[in-house]
C-alpha positions in Angstrom: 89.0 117.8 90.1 88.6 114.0 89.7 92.1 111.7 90.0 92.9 108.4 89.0 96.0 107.0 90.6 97.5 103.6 90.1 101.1 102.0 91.1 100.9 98.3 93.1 102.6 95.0 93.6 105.3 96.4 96.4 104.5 99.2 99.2 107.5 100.6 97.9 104.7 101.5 95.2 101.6 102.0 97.3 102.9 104.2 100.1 104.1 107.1 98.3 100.9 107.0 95.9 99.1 107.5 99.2 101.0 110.0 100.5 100.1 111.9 97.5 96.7 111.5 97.8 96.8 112.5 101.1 98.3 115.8 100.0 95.1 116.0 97.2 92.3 115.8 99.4 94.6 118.1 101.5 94.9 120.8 99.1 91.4 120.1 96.8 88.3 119.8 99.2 85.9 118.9 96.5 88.9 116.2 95.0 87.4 112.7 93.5 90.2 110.1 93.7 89.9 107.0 92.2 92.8 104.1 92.6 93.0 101.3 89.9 95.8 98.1 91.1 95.2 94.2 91.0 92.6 92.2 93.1 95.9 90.1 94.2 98.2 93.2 94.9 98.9 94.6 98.5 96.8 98.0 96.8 93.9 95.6 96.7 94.1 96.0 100.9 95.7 98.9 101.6 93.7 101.4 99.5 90.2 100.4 100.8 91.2 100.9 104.1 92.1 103.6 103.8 88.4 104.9 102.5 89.5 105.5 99.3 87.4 104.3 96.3 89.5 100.9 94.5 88.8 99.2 90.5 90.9 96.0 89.9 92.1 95.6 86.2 93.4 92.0 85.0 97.2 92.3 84.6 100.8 91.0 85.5 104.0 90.9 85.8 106.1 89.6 82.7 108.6 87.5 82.6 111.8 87.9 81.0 112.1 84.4 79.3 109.8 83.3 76.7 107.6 80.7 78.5 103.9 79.9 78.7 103.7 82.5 81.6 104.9 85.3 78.6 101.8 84.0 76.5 99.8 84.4 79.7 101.1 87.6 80.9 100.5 88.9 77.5 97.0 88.0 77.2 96.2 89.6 80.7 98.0 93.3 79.6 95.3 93.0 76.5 92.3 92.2 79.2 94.4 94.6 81.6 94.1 97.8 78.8 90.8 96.4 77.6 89.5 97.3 81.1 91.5 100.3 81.9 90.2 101.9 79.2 86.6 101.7 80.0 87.1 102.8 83.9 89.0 105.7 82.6 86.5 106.9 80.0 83.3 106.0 83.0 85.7 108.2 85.6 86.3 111.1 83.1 89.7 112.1 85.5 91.4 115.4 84.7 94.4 113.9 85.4 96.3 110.5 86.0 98.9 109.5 88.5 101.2 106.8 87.9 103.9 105.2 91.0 105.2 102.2 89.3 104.7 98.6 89.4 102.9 96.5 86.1 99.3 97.8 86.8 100.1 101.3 86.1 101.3 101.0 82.8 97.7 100.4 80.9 96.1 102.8 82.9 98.6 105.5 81.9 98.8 104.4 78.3 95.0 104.8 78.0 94.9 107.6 79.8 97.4 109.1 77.2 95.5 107.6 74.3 92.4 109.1 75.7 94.3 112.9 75.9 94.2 112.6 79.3 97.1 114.7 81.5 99.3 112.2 83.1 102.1 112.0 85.6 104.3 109.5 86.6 106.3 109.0 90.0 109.3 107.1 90.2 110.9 106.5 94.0 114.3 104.7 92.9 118.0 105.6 91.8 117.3 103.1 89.1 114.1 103.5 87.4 111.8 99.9 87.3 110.7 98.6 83.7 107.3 100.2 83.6 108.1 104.0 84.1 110.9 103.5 81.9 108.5 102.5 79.3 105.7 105.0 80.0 108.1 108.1 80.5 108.0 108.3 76.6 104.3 109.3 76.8 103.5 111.2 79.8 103.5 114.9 80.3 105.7 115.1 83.5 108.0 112.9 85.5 108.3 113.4 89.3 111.8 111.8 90.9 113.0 110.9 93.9 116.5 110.8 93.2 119.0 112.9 90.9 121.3 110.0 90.1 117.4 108.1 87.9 117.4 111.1 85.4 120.2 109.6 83.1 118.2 106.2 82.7 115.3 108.4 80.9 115.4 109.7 77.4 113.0 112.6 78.1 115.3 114.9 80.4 113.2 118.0 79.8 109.9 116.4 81.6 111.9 115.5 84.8 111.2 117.2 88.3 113.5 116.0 91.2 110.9 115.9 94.0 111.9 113.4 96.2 109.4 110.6 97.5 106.4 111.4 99.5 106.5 110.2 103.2 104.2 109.8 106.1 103.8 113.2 107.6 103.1 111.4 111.2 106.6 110.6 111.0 108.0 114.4 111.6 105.1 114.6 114.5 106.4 112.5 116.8 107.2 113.0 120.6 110.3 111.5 121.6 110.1 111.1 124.7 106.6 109.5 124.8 108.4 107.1 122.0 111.1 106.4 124.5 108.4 105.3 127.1 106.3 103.9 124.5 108.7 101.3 123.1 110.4 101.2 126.6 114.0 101.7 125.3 116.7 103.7 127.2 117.8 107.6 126.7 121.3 106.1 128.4 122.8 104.5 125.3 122.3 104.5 121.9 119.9 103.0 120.2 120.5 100.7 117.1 117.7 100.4 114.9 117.7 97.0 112.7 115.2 95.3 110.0 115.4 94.2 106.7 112.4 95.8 105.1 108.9 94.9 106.2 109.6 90.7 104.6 113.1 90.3 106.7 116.3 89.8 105.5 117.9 86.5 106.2 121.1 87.0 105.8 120.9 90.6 108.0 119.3 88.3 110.5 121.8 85.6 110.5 124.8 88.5 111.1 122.8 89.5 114.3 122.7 85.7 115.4 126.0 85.5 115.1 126.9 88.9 117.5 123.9 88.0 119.9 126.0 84.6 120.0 129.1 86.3 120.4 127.9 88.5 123.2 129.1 91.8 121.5 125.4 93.2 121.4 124.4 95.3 124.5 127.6 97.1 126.5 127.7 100.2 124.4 124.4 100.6 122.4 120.8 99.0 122.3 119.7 97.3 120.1 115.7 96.7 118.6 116.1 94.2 115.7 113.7 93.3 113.9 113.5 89.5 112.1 109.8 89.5 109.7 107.5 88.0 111.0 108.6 84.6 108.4 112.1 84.6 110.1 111.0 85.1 113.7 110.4 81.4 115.2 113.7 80.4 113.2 115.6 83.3 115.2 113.9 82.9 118.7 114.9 78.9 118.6 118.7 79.6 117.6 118.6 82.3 120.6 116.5 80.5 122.9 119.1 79.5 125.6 120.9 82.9 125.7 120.0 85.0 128.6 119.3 87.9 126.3 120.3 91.0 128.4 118.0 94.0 128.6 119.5 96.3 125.6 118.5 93.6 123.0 115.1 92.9 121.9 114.0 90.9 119.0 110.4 91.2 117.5 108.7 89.8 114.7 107.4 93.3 113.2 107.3 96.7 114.5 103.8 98.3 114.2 105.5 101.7 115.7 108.2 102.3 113.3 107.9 105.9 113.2 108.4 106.1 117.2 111.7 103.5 116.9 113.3 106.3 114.0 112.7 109.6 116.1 114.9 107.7 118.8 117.9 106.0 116.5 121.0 106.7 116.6 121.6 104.2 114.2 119.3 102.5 111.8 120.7 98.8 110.1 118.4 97.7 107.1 117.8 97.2 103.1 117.6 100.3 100.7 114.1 100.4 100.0 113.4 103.9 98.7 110.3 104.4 101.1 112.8 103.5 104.0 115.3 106.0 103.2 113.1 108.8 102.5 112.0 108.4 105.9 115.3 108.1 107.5 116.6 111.2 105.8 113.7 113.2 106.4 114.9 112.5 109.9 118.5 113.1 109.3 119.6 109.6 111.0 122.7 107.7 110.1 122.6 103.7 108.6 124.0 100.9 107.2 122.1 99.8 104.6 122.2 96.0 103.1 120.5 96.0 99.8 119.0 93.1 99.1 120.2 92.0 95.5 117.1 90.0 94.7 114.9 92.9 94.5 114.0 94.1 90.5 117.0 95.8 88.5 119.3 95.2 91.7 117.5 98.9 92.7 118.7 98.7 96.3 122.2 98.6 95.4 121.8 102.1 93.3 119.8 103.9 96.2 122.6 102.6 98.6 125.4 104.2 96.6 123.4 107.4 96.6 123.6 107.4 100.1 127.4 106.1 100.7 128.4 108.4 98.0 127.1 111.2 99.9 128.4 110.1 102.9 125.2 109.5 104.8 125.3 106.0 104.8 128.2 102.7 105.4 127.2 100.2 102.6 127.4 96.5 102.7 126.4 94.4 100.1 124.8 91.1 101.5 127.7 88.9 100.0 130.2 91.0 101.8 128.0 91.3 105.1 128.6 88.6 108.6 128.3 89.4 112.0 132.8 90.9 112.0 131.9 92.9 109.4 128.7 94.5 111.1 129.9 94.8 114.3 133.0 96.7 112.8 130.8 98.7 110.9 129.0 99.7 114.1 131.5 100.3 116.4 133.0 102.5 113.7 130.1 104.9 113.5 128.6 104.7 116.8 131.7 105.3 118.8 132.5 108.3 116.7 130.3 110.8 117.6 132.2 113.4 115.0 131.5 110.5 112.2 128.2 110.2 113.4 127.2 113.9 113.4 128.5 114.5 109.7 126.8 111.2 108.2 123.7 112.6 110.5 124.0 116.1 108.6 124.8 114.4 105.4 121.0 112.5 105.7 119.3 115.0 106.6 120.7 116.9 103.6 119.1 114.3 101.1 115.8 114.5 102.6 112.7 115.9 100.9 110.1 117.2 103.5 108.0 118.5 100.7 107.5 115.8 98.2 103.8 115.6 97.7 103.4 119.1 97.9 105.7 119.7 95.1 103.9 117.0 92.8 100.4 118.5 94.0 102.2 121.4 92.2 103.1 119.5 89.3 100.0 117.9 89.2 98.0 122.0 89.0 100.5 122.7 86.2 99.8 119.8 84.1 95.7 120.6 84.3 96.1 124.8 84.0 98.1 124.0 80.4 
């Protein structure tokens, strides 16, 4: 079969297409994948390196005020359709994979223009602009989370999947991940970042309990700043004798290690993120961050802190009292910390991709 999959701009995007490509070439040995994003999207990197084939098409994000930059934006989704059209037709896919973000949405218009079967993925509580448009055209919709079905007017195409993760992520050795990132089996371990940018104000409520000296008796701690943050935070910390259960880095290239060993994970409510850490079963506080689009953090917290798997704090709530309380609460628990650990585990999709490979079969054998 030949594929065309497109979604871009975030890796909240990006990820889980790739996870379900993985699963294609997987499952279909003679498979033909082709990925259309932006030549200015994160795609743009991540795709080719991954030795899968890339097309750029000419498109961006609106705006939501009239402005030049509408006029501008609008004349790119004509150039942006324009050329999705043509690569589609050249292509000749039996099927086309949308995951969100502005570049999808003219290559799975055209691909429904041209009678082409198409799917669409959607890895938030709160479904983004684009898939909201496009579910009115598209022959299935794959979801991550129950809670995103009443924001779509097509109920009957809907398939609750759950959102594809990295299978390396279930494969990992603890104990080498113990040695690996040289962290303790003697006390918890408190896992903390703010999504792969940072989070400032996460980062400030750690400054103010490294400050404070309440990080380090009873638990560990690995925060980590982003890599934009991290000179800021080493100068405010730079004449504290940091004791051995706190360590501060910049980025974490062996994030799958660090969540096999957590006891406790701290960070934002990106969808990727908590796919991960419920595949895993681990307990969290989660910080949305309020900028991000549609305030779609805040509704895949509440999905968790409904459920009980998760302690939510919204960023103008959150300082270093608050946190530490927060922590103290759950890690010194261990009965509150087994249920919310159960509770995780029970919104966790192992199978995602397999289940839209699935989807994807059904679609074609129509």
């Amino acid at each position: 079969m030949r594929y065309i999959v497109s979604g871009g701009g975030t890796g909240g995007h990006i990820y889980p297409a790739l996870s379900i490509i993985k699963e294609i070439i997987n499952r279909d040995k003679k498979a033909q994948i082709l990925y259309i994003g932006t030549s200015h999207g994160l795609e743009s990197k991540l795709v080719p390196r991954e030795g899968i084939e890339f097309k750029a098409i000419r498109v961006k994000a609106m705006p939501r005020k009239i402005n030049r930059d509408l006029f501008v934006s609008l004349k790119e989704l004509l150039m942006g359709l324009k050329e999705a059209r043509k690569i589609i037709k050249d292509f000749k896919p039996d099927i086309v994979i949308g995951t969100g973000g502005f570049v999808c949405g003219p290559v799975v218009y055209q691909a429904k223009r041209l009678k082409i079967p198409t799917l669409i993925h959607e890895q938030n509580a709160f479904p983004g602009i684009t898939n909201k448009i496009l579910a009115r055209f598209v022959d299935k919709i794959a979801v991550t989370f129950s809670e995103s079905i009443k924001y779509f007017k097509n109920p009957g195409k809907i398939v609750i999947t759950g959102n594809p993760i990295r299978k390396e992520i279930l494969q990992i050795d603890k104990n080498n991940a113990y040695k690996k990132l040289n962290v303790s089996k003697d006390l918890p371990l408190i896992l903390s970042f703010g999504g792969s940018g940072g989070q400032k104000k996460l980062n400030e409520s750690i400054l103010e309990l490294i400050k404070d000296g309440l990080i380090g008796k009873d638990f560990q701690i690995l925060h980590i700043t982003g890599e934009r943050f991290y000179e800021g935070f080493i100068e405010e910390v730079k004449d504290i004798d940091l004791n051995k259960n706190i360590r501060i880095l910049p980025y974490l290239y062996d994030m799958p290690e660090a969540l096999n060993i957590a006891s406790l994970v701290i960070t934002s409510s990106g969808a990727i993120t908590l796919a991960e850490i419920s595949a895993l079963g681990i307990a969290s506080i989660l910080i949305p961050k309020p900028y991000t689009a549609e305030n779609h953090q805040e509704y895949n917290a509440r999905v968790f802190e409904e459920n009980k798997a998760s302690k939510l704090i919204l960023e103008k709530d959150l300082n270093g009292s608050i946190l530490i309380e927060a922590i103290n609460n759950i890690i010194n628990d261990k009965f509150k910390l087994s249920q919310m650990e159960e509770n995780s585990l029970k919104l966790g999709k192992l199978d995602a991709a397999e289940q839209i490979y699935s989807i994807i079969q059904g679609i074609r054998l129509k």
